[in-house]
BARO-83642 format. One record per residue (C-alpha): residue number from 0; residue in one letter; x, y, z. Coordinates in pm, 1 decimal. Example, Ala and Ser with C-alpha at 12.3 -4.5 7.8 and 13.67 -1.06 7.14 Angstrom:
<pts>
<pt seq="0" type="A" east="1230.0" north="-450.0" up="780.0"/>
<pt seq="1" type="S" east="1367.0" north="-106.0" up="714.0"/>
</pts>
This chain:
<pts>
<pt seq="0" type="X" east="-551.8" north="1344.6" up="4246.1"/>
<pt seq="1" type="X" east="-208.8" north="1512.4" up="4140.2"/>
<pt seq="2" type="X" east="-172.0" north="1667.3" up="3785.7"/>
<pt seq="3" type="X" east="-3.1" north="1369.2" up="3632.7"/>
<pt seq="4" type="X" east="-268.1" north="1129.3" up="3694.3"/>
<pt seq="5" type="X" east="-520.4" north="1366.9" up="3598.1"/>
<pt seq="6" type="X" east="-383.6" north="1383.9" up="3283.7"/>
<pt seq="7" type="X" east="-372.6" north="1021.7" up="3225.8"/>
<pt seq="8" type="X" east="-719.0" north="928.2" up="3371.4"/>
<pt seq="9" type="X" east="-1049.2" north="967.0" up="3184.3"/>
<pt seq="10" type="X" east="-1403.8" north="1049.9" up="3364.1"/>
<pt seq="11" type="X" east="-1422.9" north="665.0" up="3354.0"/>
<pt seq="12" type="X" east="-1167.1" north="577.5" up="3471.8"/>
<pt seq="13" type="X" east="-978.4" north="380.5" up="3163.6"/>
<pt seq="14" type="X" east="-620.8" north="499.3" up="3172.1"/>
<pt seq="15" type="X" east="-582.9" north="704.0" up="2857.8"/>
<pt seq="16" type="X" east="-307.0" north="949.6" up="2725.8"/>
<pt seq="17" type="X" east="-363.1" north="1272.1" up="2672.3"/>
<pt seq="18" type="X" east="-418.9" north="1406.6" up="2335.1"/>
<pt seq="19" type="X" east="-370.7" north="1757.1" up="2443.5"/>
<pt seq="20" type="X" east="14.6" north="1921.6" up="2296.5"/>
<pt seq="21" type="X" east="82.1" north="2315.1" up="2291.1"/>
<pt seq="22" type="X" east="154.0" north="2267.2" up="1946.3"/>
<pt seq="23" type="X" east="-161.7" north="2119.7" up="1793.1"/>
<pt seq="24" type="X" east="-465.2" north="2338.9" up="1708.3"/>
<pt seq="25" type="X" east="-702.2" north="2064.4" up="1758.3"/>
<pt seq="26" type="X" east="-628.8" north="1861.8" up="2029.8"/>
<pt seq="27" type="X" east="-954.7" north="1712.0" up="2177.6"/>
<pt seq="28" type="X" east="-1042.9" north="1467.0" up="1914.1"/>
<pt seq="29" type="X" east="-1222.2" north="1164.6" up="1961.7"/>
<pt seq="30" type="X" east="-1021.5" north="840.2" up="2053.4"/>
<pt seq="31" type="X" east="-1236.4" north="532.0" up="1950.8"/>
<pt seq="32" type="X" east="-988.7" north="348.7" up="1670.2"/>
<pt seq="33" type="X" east="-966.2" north="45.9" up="1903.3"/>
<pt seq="34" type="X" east="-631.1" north="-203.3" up="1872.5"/>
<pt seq="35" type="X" east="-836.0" north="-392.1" up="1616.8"/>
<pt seq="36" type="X" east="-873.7" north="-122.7" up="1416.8"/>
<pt seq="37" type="X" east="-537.2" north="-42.5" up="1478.1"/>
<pt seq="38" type="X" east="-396.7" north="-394.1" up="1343.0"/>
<pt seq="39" type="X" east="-613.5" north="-363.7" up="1051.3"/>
<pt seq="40" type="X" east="-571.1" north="-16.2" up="906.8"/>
<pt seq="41" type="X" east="-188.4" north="-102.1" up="976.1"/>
<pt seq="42" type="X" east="-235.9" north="-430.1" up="778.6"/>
<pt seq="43" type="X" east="-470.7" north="-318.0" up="500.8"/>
<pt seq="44" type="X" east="-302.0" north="-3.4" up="390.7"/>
<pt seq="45" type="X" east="17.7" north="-211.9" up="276.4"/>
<pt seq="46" type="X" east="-238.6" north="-434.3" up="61.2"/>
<pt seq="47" type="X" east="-336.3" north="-241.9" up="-186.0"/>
<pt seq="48" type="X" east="-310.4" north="-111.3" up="-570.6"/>
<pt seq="49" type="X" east="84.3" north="-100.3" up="-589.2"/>
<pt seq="50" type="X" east="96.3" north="-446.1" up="-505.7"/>
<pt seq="51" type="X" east="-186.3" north="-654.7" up="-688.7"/>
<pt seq="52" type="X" east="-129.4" north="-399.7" up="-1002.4"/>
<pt seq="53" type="X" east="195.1" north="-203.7" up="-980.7"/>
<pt seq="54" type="X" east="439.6" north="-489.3" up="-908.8"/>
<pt seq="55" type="X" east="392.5" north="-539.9" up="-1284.9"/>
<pt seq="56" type="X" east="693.5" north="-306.8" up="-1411.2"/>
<pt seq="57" type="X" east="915.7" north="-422.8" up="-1138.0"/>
<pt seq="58" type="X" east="878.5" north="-785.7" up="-1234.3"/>
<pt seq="59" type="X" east="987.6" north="-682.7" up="-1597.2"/>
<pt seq="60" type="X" east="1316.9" north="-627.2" up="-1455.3"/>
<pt seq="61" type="X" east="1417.1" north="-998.6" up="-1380.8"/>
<pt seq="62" type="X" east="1419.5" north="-1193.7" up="-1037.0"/>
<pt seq="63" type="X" east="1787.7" north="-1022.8" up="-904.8"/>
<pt seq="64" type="X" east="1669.9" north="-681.9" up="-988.9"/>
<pt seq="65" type="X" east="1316.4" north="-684.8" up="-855.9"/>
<pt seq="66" type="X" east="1387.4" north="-870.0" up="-502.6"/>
<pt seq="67" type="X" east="1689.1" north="-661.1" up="-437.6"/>
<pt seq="68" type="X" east="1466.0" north="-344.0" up="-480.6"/>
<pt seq="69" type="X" east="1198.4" north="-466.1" up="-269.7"/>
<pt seq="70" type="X" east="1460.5" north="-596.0" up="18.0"/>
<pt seq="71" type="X" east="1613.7" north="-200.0" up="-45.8"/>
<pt seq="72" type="X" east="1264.9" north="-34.4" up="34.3"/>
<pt seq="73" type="X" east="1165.3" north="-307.9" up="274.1"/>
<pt seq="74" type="X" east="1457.2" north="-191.1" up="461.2"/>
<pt seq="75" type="X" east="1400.7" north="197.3" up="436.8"/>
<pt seq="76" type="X" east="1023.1" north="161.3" up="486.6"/>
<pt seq="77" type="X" east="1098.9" north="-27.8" up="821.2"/>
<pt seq="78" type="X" east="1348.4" north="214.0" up="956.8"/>
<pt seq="79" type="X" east="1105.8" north="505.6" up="839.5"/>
<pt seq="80" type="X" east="801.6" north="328.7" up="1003.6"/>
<pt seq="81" type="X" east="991.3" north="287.1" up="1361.0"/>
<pt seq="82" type="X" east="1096.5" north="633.0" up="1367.1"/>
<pt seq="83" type="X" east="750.9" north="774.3" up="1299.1"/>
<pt seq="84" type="X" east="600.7" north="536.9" up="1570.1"/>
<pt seq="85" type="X" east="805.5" north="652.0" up="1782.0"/>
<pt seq="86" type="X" east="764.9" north="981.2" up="1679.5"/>
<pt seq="87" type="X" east="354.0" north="910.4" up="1696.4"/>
<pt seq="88" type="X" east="378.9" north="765.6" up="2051.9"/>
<pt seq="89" type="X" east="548.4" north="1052.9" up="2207.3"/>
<pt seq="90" type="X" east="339.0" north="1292.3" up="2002.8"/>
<pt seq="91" type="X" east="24.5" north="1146.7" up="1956.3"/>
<pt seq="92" type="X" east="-140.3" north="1423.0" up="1720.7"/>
<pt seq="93" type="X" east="-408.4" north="1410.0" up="1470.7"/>
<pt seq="94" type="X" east="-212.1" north="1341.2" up="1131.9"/>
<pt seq="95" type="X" east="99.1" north="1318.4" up="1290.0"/>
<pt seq="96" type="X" east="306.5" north="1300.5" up="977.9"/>
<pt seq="97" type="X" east="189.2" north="1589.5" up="825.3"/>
<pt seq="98" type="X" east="290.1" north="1792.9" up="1168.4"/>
<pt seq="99" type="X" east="607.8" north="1679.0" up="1264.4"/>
<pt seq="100" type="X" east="809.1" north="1907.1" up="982.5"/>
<pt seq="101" type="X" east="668.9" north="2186.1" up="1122.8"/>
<pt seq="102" type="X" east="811.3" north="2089.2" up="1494.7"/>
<pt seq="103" type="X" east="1091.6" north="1936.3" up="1403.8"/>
<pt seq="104" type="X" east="1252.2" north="2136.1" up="1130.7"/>
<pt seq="105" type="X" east="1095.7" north="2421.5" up="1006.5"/>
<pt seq="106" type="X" east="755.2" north="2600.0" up="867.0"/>
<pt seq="107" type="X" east="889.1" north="2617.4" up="481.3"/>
<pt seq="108" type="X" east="989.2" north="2240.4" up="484.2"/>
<pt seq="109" type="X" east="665.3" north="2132.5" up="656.4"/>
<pt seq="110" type="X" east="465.0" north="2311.0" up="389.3"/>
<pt seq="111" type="X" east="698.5" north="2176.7" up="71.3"/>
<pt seq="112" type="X" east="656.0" north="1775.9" up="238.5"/>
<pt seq="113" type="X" east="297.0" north="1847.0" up="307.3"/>
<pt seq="114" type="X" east="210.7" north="1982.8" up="-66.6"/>
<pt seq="115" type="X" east="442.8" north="1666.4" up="-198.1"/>
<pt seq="116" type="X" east="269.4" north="1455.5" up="45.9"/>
<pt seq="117" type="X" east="-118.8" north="1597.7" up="-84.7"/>
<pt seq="118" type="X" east="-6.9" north="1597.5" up="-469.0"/>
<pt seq="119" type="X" east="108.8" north="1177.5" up="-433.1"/>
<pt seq="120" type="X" east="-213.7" north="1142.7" up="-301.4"/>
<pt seq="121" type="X" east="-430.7" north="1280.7" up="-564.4"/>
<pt seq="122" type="X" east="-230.2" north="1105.5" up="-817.8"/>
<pt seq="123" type="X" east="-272.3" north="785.5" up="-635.5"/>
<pt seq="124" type="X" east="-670.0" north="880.4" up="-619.9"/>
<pt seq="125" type="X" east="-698.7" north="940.9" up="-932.9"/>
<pt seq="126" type="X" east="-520.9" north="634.7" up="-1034.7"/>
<pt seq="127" type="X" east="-747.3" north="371.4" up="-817.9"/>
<pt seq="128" type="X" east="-1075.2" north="536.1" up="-961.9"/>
<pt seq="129" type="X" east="-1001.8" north="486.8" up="-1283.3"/>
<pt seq="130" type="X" east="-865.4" north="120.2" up="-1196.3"/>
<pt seq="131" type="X" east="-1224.5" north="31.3" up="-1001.7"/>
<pt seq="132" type="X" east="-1395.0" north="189.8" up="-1307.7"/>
<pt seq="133" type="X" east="-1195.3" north="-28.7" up="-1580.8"/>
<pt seq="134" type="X" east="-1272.5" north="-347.6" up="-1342.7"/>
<pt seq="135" type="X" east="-1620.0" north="-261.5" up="-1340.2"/>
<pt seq="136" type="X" east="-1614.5" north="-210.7" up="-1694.1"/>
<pt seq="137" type="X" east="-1503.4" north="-525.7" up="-1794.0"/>
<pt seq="138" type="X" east="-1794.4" north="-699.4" up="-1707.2"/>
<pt seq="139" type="X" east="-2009.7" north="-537.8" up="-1954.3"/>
<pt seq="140" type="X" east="-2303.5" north="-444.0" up="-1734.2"/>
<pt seq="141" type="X" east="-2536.2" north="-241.9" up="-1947.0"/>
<pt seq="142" type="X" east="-2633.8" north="3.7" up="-1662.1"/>
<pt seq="143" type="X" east="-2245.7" north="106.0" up="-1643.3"/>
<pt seq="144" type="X" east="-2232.4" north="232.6" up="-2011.2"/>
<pt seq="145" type="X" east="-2545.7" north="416.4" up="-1920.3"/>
<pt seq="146" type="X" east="-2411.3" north="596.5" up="-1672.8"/>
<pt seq="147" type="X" east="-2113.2" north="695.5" up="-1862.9"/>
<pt seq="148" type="X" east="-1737.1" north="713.7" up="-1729.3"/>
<pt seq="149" type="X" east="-1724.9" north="1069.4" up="-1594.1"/>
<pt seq="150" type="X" east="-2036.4" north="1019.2" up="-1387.1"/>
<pt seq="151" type="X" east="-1916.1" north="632.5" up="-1299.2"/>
<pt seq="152" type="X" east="-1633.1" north="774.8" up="-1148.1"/>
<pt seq="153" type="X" east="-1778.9" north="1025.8" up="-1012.0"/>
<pt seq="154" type="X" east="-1987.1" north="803.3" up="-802.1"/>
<pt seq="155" type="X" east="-1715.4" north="574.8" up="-672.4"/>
<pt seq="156" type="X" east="-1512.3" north="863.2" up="-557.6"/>
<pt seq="157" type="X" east="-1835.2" north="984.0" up="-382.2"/>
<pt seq="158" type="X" east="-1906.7" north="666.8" up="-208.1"/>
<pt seq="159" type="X" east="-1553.1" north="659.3" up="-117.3"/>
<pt seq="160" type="X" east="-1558.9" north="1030.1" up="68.0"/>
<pt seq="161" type="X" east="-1852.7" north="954.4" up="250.8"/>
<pt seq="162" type="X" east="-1677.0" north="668.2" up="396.3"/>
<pt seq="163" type="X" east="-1422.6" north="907.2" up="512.2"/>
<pt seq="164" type="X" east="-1642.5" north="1112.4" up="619.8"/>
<pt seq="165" type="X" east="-1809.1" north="867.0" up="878.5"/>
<pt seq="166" type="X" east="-1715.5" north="855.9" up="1252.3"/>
<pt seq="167" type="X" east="-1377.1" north="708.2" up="1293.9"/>
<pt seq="168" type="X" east="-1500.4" north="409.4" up="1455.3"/>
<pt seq="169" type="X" east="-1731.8" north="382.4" up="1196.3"/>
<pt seq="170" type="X" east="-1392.4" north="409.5" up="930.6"/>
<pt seq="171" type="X" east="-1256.0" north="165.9" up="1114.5"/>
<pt seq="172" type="X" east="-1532.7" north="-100.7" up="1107.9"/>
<pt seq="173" type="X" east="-1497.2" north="-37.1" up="727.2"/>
<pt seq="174" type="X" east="-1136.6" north="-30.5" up="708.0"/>
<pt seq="175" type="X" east="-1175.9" north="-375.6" up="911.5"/>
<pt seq="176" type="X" east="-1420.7" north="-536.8" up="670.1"/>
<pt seq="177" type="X" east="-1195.0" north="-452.4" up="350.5"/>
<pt seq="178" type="X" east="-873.7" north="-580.5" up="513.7"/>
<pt seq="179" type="X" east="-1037.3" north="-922.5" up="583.3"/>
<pt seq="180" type="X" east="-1126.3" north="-956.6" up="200.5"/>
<pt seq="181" type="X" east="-778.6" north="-851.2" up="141.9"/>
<pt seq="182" type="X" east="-635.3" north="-1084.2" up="418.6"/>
<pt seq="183" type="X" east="-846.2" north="-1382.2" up="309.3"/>
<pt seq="184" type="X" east="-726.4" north="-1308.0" up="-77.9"/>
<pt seq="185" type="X" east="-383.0" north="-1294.6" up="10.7"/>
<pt seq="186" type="X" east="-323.0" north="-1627.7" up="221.5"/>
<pt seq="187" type="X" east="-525.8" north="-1812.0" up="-73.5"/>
<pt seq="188" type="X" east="-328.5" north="-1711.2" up="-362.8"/>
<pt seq="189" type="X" east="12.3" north="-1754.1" up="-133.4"/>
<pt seq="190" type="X" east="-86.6" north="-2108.0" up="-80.3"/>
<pt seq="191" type="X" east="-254.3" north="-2177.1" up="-368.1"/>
<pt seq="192" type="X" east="72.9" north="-2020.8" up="-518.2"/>
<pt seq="193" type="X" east="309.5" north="-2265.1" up="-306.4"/>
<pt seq="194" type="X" east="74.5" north="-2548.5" up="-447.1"/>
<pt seq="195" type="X" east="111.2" north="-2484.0" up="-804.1"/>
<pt seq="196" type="X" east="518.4" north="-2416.0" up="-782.2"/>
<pt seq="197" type="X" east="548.8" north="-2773.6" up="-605.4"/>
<pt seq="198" type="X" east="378.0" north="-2924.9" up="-774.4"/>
<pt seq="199" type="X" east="466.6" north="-2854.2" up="-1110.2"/>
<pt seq="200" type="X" east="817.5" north="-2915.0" up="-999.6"/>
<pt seq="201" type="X" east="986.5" north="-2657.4" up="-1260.5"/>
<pt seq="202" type="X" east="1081.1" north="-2441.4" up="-996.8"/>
<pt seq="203" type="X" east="1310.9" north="-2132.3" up="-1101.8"/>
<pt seq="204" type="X" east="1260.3" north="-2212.8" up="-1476.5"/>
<pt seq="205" type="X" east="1222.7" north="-1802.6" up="-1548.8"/>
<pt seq="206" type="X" east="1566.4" north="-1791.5" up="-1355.0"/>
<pt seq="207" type="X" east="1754.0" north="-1860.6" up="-1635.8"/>
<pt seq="208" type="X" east="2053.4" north="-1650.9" up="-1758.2"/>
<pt seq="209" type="X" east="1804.9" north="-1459.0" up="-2048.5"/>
<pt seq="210" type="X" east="1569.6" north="-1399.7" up="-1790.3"/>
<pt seq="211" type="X" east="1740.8" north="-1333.9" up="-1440.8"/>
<pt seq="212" type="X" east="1845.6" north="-973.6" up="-1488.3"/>
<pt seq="213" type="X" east="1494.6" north="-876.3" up="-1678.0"/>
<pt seq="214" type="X" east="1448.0" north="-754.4" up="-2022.0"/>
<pt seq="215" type="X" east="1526.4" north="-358.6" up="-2193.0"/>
<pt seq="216" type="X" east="1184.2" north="-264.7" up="-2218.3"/>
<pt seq="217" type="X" east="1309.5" north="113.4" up="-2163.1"/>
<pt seq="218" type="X" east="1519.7" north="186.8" up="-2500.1"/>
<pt seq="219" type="X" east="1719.0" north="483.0" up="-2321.8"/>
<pt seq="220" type="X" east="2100.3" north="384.0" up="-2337.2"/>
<pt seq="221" type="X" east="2218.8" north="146.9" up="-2553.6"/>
<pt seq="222" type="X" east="2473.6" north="44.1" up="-2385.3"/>
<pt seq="223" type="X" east="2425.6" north="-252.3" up="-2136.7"/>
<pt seq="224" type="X" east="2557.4" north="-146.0" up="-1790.4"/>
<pt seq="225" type="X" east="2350.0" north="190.0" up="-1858.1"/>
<pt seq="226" type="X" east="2091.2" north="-26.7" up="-1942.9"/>
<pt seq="227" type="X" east="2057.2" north="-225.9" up="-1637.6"/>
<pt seq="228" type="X" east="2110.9" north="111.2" up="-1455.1"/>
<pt seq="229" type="X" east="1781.8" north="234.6" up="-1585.5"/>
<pt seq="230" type="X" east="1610.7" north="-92.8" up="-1470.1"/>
<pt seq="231" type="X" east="1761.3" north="-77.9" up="-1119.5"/>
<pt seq="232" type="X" east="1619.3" north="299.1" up="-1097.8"/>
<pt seq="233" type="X" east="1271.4" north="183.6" up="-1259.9"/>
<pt seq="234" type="X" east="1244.4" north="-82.2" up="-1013.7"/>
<pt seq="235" type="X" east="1322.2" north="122.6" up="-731.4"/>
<pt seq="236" type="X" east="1046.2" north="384.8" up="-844.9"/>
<pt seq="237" type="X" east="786.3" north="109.4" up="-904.0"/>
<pt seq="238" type="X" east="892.0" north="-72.3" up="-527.8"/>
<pt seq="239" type="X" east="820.9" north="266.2" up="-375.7"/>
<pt seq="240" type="X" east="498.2" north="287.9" up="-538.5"/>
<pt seq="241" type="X" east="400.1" north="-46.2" up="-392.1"/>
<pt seq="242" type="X" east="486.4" north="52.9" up="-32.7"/>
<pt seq="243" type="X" east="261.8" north="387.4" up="-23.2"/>
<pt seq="244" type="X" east="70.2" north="393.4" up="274.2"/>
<pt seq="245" type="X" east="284.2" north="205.7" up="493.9"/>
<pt seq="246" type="X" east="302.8" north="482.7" up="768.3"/>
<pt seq="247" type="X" east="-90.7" north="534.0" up="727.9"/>
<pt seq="248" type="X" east="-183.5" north="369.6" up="1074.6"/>
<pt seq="249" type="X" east="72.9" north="658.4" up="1181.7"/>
<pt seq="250" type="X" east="-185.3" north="927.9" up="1063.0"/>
<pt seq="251" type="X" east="-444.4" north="818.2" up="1311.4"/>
<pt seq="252" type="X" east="-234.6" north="801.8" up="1612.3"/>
<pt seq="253" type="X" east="-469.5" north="1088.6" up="1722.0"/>
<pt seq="254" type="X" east="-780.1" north="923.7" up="1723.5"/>
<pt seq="255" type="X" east="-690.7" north="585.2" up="1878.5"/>
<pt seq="256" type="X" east="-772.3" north="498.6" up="2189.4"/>
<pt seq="257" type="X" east="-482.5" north="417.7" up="2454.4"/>
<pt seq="258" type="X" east="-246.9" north="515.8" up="2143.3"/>
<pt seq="259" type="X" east="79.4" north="479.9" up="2363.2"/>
<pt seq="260" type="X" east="-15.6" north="40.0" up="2385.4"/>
<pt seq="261" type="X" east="-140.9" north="-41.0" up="2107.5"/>
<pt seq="262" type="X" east="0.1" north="147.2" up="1827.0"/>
<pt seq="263" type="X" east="339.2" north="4.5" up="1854.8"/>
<pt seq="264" type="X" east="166.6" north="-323.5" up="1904.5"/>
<pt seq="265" type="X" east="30.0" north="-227.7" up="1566.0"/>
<pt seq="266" type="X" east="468.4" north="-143.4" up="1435.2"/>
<pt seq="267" type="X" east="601.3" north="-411.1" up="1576.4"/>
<pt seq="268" type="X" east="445.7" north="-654.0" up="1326.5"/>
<pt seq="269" type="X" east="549.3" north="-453.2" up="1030.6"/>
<pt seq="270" type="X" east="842.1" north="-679.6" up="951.7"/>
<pt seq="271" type="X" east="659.1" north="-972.5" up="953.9"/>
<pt seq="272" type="X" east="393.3" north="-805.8" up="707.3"/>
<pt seq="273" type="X" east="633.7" north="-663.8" up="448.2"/>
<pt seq="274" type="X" east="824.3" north="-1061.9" up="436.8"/>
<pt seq="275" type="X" east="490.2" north="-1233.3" up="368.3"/>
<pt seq="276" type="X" east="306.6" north="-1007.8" up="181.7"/>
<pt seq="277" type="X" east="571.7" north="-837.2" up="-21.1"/>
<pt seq="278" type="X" east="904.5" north="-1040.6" up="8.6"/>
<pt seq="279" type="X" east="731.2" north="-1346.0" up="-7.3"/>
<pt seq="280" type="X" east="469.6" north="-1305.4" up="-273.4"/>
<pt seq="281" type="X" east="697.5" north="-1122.2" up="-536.9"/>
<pt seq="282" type="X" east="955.1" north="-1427.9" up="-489.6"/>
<pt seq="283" type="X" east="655.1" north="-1649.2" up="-571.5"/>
<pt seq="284" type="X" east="563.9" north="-1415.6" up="-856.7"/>
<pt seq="285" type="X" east="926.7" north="-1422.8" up="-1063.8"/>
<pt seq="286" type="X" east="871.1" north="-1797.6" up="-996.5"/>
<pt seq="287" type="X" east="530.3" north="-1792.8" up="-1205.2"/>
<pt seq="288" type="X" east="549.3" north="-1571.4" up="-1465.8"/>
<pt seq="289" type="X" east="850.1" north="-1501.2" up="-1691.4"/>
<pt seq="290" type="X" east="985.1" north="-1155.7" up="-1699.9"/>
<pt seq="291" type="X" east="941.4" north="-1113.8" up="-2091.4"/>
<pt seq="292" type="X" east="582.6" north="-1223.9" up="-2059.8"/>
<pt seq="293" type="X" east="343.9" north="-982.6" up="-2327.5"/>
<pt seq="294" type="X" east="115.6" north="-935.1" up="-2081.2"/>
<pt seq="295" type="X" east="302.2" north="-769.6" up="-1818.5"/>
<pt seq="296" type="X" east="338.4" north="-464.8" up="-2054.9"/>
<pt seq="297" type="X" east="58.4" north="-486.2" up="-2187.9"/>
<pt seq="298" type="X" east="-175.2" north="-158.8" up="-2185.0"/>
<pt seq="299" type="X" east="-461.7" north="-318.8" up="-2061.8"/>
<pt seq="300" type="X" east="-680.3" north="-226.3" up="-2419.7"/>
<pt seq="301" type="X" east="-807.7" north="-475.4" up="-2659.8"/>
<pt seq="302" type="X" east="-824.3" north="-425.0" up="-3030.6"/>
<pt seq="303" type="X" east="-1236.4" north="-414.8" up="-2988.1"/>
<pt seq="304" type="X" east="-1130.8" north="-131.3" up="-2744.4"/>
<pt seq="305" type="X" east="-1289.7" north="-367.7" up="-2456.8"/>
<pt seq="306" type="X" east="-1069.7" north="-294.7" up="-2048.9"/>
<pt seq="307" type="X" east="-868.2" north="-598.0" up="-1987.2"/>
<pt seq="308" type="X" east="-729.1" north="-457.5" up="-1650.8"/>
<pt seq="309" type="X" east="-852.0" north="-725.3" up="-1432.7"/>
<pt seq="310" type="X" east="-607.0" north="-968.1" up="-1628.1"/>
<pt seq="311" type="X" east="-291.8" north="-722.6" up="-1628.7"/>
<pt seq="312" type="X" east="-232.9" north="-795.5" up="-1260.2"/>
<pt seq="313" type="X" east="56.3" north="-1015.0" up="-1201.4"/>
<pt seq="314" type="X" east="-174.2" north="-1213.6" up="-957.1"/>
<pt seq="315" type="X" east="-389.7" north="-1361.5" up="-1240.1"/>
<pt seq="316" type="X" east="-179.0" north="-1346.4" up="-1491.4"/>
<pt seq="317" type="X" east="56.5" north="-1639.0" up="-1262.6"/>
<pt seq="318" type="X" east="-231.5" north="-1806.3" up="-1253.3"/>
<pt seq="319" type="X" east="-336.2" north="-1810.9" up="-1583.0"/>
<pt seq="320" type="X" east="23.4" north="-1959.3" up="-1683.9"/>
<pt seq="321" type="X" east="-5.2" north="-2233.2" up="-1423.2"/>
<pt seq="322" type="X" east="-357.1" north="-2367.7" up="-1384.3"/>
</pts>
């Protein structure tokens, strides 16, 4: 058996790349993300917070504004995305991302991205505990006030380390579970979406001139180029929020197994993703819910002082209006 095939050959047999690089401290990690697991980290991590909650501030910018943003970081995200498969596939390290500065480029800039990369994290963290906590809130269990918010959240960001902590197979079987719910919500809001649109046969009522190019819900400039400047920028700022953890089945591309097949199986279907799941559904929502619409700015609080965050997604709220 020469070198080469030594390389590529496991004890097994299976025909595996090696996940050994002069560069990379810790090379023999465990491969076991299969290309289910794969699909489905690749899949769930562009359904998430930005889009059921976030996509609220871009839709106050009008139809023209808010597809023409998402189309603009559709189109960056998918250029990014190719290059760091490609990147992943001839490099397969453990969080690939974070070391390909240092290879590439240099120590100093690998640090800087990696400490940006960290701090948009936290934030984002941070962010999605408090929303869970809110949603939980809203229900008025007794227990939850018992707990109290500090320790509440405290326990959902436990629950959620441990599940990183698990095996990665194990993360994936998780990661699989949650994608389904997200899949299955999805597809029945899109069609149940389509339904409602056709049916009611108003079609792009919020289109109108007053509407189209979104309202000035950021008093900046008063004058109205400068205006519609700042909601271009806001829009763009919001978009990118939405498509966070796009490149996250990129990170594992050191822990899955035969990572040179299946994880640009996993890229090529990117494009198809981002149409019907961002493209597609924020079309659907400027064609349900009016850009000057109360709710859409609304701060989630009641004058009781009662969470009403489950309703400030755009999702429900569309619904609301129509059914």
């Amino acid at each position: 058996m020469n070198e080469e095939t030594h390389l590529f050959t496991t004890p097994s047999g299976q025909q595996q790349r090696s996940n050994e690089h002069p560069a990379h401290p810790h090379a023999n990690t465990k491969r076991l993300l299969t290309s289910l697991h794969t699909s489905m980290i690749s899949l769930g991590g562009i359904i998430g917070t930005g889009l059921f909650i976030g996509v609220r501030i871009t839709l106050l910018n009008g139809p023209i504004i808010s597809l023409m943003s998402y189309l603009y970081i559709s189109l960056i995200c998918f250029y990014i995305i190719q290059a760091v498969g490609e990147m992943s596939c001839y490099m397969p390290l453990n969080g690939s991302l974070c070391q390909f500065q240092f290879i590439y480029i240099s120590n100093p800039i690998g640090v800087m991205n990696n400490f940006i990369y960290w701090i948009s994290w936290s934030i984002t963290l941070a962010l999605e505990l408090s929303l869970i906590y809110n949603m939980l809130k809203y229900w008025q269990w007794s227990w939850i006030d018992n707990i109290g918010e500090t320790w509440m959240i405290f326990i959902i960001w436990l629950i959620l380390t441990i599940c990183n902590l698990f095996p990665v197979n194990n993360y994936g079987n998780i990661e699989f579970i949650i994608t389904i719910f997200k899949i299955f919500f999805m597809m029945g809001w899109i069609g149940i979406s389509i339904s409602l649109v056709l049916n009611n046969g108003t079609g792009f009522k919020y289109w109108n001139k007053d509407l189209i190019w979104g309202i000035d819900y950021i008093k900046v400039i008063e004058n109205p180029v400068g205006s519609k400047l700042i909601n271009i920028l806001s829009s763009l700022i919001s978009s990118c929020f939405t498509f966070q953890s796009i490149e996250s089945v990129a990170i594992c591309s050191g822990e899955i197994i035969d990572v040179h097949k299946n994880l640009p199986r996993a890229i090529k279907y990117v494009v198809s993703r981002i149409v019907v799941f961002y493209i597609l559904t924020l079309f659907l929502l400027t064609l349900m819910i009016p850009c000057n619409d109360p709710r859409l700015v609304s701060s989630g609080d009641d004058d009781d002082g009662s969470t009403d965050d489950v309703f400030a997604s755009p999702f429900l709220i569309g619904l609301i209006i129509w059914v």
